[in-house]
N, C-alpha and C positions, 0 to 999 in steps of 0.2 A: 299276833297281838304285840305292842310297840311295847319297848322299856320306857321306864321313867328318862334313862338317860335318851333315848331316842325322841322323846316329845322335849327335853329341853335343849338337845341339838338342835331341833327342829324350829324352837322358837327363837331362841336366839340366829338363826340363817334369816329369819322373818322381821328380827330388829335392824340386821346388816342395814346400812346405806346402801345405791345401787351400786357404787362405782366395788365397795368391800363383798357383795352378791356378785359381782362378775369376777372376782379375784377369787374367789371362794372356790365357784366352779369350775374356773380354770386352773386352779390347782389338783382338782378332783379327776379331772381328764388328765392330768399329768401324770397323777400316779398310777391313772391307769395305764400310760403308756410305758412307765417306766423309766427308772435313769440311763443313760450312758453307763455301761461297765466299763470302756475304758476314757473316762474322761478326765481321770489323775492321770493317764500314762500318754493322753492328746496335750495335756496341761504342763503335764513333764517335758516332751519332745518339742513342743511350741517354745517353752522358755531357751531351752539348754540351745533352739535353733536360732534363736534371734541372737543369745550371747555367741555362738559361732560365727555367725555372719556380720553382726553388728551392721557396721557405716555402711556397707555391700550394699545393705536391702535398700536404701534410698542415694543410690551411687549415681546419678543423672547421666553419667557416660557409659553406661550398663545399658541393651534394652533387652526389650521384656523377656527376649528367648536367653538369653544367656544370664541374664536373673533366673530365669526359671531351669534353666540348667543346672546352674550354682544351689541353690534350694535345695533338687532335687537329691541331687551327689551329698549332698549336706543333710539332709534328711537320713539317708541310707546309713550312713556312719554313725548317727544320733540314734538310730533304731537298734542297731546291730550292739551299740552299750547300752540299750534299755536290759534291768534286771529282770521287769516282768515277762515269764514265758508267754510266748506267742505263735500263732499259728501263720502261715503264711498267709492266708486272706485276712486273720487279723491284722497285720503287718501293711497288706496292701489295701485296707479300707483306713487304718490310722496313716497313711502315707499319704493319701489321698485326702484324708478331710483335712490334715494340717497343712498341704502344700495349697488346696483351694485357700485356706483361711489366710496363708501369708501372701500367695499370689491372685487371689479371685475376691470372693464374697462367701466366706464359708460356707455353712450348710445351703446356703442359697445357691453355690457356683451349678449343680446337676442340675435343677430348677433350669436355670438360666440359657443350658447349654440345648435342653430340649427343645423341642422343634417347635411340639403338640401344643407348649403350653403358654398362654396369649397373656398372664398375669400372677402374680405372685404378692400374696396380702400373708405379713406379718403382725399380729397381735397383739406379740409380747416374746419373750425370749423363746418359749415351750407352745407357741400357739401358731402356727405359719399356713396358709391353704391358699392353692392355687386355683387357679380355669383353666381347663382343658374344654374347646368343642363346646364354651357356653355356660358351662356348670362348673361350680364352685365345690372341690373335694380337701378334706384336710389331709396332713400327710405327716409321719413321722421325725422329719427331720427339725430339729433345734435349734437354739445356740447355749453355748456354755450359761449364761446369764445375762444382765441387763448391760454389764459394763461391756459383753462380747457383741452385742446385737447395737450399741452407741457406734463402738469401733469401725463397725462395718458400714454405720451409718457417715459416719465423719471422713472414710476411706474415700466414697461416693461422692461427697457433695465437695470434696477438695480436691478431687480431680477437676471440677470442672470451676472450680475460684467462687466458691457458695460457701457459706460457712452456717451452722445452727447451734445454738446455746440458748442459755436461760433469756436473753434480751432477745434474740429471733428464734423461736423453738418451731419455728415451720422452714420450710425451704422443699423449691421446686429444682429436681435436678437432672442430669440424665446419667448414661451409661454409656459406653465409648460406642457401642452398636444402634448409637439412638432411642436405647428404651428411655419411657419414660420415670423418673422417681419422683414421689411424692414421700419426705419424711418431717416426724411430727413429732416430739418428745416434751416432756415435764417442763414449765408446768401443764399448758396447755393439753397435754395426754396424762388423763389422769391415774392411768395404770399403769406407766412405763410408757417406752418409744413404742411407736408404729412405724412399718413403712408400706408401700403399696409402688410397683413394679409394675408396668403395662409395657410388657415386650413388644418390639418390632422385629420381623425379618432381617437379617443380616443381609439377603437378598429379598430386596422390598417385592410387595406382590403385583400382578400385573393386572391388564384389565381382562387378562385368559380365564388368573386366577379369581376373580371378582366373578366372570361368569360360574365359573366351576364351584362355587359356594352358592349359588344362587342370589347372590348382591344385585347382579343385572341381566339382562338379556343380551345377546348377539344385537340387534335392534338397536335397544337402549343404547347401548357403547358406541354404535354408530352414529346416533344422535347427539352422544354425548361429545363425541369426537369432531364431530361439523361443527357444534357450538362452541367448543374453544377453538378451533381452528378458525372461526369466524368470529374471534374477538367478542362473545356476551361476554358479561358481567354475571359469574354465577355466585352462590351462598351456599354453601353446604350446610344444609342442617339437622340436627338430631342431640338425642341426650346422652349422660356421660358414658363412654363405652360400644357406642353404635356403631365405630367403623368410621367417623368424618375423617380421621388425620389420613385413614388407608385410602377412602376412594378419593380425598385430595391430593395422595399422591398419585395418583393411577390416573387423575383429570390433569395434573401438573406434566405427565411422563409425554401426554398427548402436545406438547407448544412445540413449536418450529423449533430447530436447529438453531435457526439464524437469528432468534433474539436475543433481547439483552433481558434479565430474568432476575427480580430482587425477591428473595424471599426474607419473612419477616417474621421471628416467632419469639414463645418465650423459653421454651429448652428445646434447643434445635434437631427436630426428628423428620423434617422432611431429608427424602434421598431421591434427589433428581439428577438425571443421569444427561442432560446437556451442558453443553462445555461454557455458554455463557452465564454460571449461575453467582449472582451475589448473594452471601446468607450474612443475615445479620439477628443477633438474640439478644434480645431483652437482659439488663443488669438489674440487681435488687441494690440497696444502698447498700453501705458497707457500714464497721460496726458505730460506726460515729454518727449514721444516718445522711451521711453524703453519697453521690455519686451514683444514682438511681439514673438507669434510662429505659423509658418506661418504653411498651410497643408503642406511643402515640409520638412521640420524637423520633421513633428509628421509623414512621409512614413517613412524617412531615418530611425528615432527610432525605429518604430514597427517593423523593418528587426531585430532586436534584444529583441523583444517579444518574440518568437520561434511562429509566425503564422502558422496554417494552411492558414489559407484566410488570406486577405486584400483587406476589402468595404471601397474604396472612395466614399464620396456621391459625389462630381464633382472635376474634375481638369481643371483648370484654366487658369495656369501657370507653372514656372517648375518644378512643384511634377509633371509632364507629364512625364519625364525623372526617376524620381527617382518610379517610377509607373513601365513604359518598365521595367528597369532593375530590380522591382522583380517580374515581370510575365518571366523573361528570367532568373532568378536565382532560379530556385525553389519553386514558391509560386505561384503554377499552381493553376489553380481554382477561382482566384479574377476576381472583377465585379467593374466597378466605371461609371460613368455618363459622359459625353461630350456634349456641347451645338452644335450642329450643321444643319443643316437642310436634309441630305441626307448622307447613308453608307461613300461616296467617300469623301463627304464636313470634315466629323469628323477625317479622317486621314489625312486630311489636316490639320486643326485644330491639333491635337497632333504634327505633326509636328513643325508647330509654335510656341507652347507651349513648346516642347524641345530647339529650338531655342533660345526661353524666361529664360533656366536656366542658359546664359553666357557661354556655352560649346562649343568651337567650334569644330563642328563637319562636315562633308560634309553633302551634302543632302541624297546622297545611301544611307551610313551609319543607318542614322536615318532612311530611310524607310526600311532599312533589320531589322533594330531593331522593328520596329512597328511590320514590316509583321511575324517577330518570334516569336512576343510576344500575338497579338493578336488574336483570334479564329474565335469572331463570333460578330457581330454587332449587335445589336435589336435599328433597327430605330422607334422612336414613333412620332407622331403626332397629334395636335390639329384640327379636320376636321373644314367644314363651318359651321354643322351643331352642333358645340360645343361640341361632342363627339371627345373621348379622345383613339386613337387607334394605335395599334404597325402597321404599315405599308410595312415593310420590315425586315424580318432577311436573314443577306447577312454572307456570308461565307468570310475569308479574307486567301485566298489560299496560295499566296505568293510574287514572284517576277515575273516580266519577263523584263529583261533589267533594267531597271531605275522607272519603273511602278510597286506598289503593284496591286495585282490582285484579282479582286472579282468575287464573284459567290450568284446570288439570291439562296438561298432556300425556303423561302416562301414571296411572295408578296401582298400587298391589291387589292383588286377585283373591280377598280374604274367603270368596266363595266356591274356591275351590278345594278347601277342608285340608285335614293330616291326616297321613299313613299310620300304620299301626303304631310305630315310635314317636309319634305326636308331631313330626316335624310337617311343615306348612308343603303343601303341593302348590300353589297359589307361586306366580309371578307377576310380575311388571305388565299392564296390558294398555295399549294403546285405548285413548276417551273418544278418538275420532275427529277430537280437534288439530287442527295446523295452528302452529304457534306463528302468532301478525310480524315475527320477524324473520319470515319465511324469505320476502322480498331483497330483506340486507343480506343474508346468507348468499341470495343468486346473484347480487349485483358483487360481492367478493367470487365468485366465481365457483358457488358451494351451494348446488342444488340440492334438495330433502327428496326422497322420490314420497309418492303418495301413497303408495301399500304402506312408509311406515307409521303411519298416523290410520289407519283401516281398522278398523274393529275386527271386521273377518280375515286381514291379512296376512296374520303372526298365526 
């Protein structure tokens, strides 16, 4: 039976606002996990290390190994005067989370260093959960407070000439490795800062790897590998999280040697491994509101790079338009990203995006120009069971009336059910159709054979 005081706890959680209900319970998980015991003697050894080091830490004729040597040897001597008794793995876990915090990304740097884990979402100071393998687990680790989880945020985004404050409380950033950052603070976050971390491979994946998850088939990578070799125009598409920036680099990894190669993004996480490659990133303004250059100025420029290709990692907006017109002026063979959820949804989506660049154009117009410019479609998607898989490559034929016109070439195999742990048995299976640019592929000198388009051949 409830107290008096438990039904007027309970009405008063019931008057909260949502945003004072999410702060409420996230306090309640806090205590359940407990504070820090030693986070006066991490607070202690952090100050007494910066007042030893001082100007050191940001010495630009230092790098990073011999900063991190100095830290280290300077940490030891900082411990070794700490009052508090200690044990030797207390010693060696307080050495470690204050040398991450001065040299890495504090409680974040083990996160980051693991192999397993593809993403990292921060809450709030006391709220942090990663992906591993698809699924979304919380995990013990902290930060000191809101002002400890800002620091690490401003670490981040000043590495890379981004800055965020009360006038820009968003900013898109990266990590020296390529991850992705996305951080977001007050006012706009109305519980404190967020951040959210989409790790990449230090060693980017292959198309070995992409088989070995079940992304694609042996097959598929072969088809997929003809059709950039043979100059299409593909679209990557899928929604947030499905894998497009991975199998664009694994389609990227597949171009000649011998081009000339402009990639185009907004926080630069392509890793292409030929020698001809130009990267160019997107700038946001600066605090004055000057000095913005957006992806659709750094497509327009690179048309005067003399490209072979042009890799956009995604378009957005009207680089959708300034994208068509150089897959339709010569600069056969580029690939760029589309958030959509289905073949048909993404040329819609470009449409709209052309739309987006002020040009007025009619509708035909714009979808003759889609349907000329584009080849081949690689739809991806995030299954139920957290795997990450190309689901449809569709053909994009052409016109008929006022309708661009598509053609599956290969589909996902949802009739082929899950295994006991729910994950999909079902691949990639050939529709039995030959894609109509069967004949430009052989007159480049790039035959398709015909088992891989067979229903019974795979």
């Amino acid at each position: 039976m409830s107290t008096l005081a438990d039904r007027l706890n309970r009405a008063r959680q019931a008057e909260l606002p949502p945003a004072q209900t999410a702060t409420a319970s996230r306090s309640q998980r806090n205590k359940r996990r407990g504070r820090d015991p030693f986070e006066a003697v991490k607070n202690r050894v952090h100050q007494s290390l910066i007042e030893s080091l001082g100007p050191r830490l940001y010495d630009p004729h230092l790098t990073e190994s011999e900063l991190a040597t100095q830290v280290r040897a300077t940490l030891q001597e900082v411990l070794e005067s700490e009052p508090t008794p200690l044990s030797h793995a207390d010693r060696t876990k307080i050495a470690q989370d204050v040398s991450d915090d001065i040299l890495g990304h504090g409680p974040l740097e083990p996160y980051l260093r693991d192999p397993d884990i593809t993403e990292i979402m921060v809450n709030g100071p006391d709220d942090i959960f990663i992906e591993r393998a698809g699924k979304i687990y919380p995990v013990e680790a902290r930060f000191s407070d809101e002002q400890h989880l800002r620091r690490t945020i401003d670490k981040i985004v000043g590495r890379v000439g981004r800055r965020i404050d009360e006038a820009s409380p968003m900013v898109d950033a990266r990590l020296p490795d390529g991850s992705r950052v996305n951080a977001v603070i007050a006012p706009v976050a109305l519980d404190g800062a967020l951040l959210t971390i989409r790790k990449f491979a230090a060693d980017p994946f292959s198309d070995r790897d992409l088989i070995s998850f079940g992304t694609m088939t042996i097959p598929v990578r072969d088809f997929l590998f003809d059709c950039v070799r043979g100059r299409r125009n593909i679209v990557i598409s899928g929604g947030t999280g499905s894998g497009k920036t991975t199998t664009l680099n694994v389609l990227s990894s597949f171009l000649p040697e011998d081009e000339r190669i402009v990639t185009i993004e907004d926080a630069a996480e392509l890793q292409l491994r030929q020698d001809h490659v130009l990267r160019l990133e997107s700038r946001p303004s600066n605090i004055e509101g000057r000095g913005a250059v957006p992806i659709r100025e750094l497509v327009r420029n690179s048309l005067r790079m003399r490209p072979d290709r042009i890799i956009v990692g995604e378009v957005r907006d009207g680089a959708a338009l300034d994208m068509l017109q150089a897959m339709n002026t010569g600069h056969d063979g580029s690939i760029t990203t589309v958030h959509a959820n289905s073949p048909r949804d993404s040329l819609s989506r470009l449409e709209t995006m052309v739309l987006m660049a002020g040009v007025e154009l009619p509708v035909r117009a714009i979808r003759e120009q889609v349907s000329s410019a584009i080849d081949l479609i690689v739809q991806q998607s995030r299954l139920k069971d957290g795997s990450r898989r190309i689901v449809a490559i569709t053909e994009v034929v052409g016109m008929e009336s006022d309708v661009i016109t598509l053609q599956d070439i290969f589909t996902f195999d949802y009739a082929a059910g899950r295994d006991d742990s729910g994950r999909y048995l079902g691949h990639l299976v050939p529709t039995g159709i030959r894609p109509k640019f069967t004949q430009d592929l052989a007159d480049l000198g790039i035959e398709l054979p015909v088992s891989l388009f067979s229903r019974g051949g795979l």
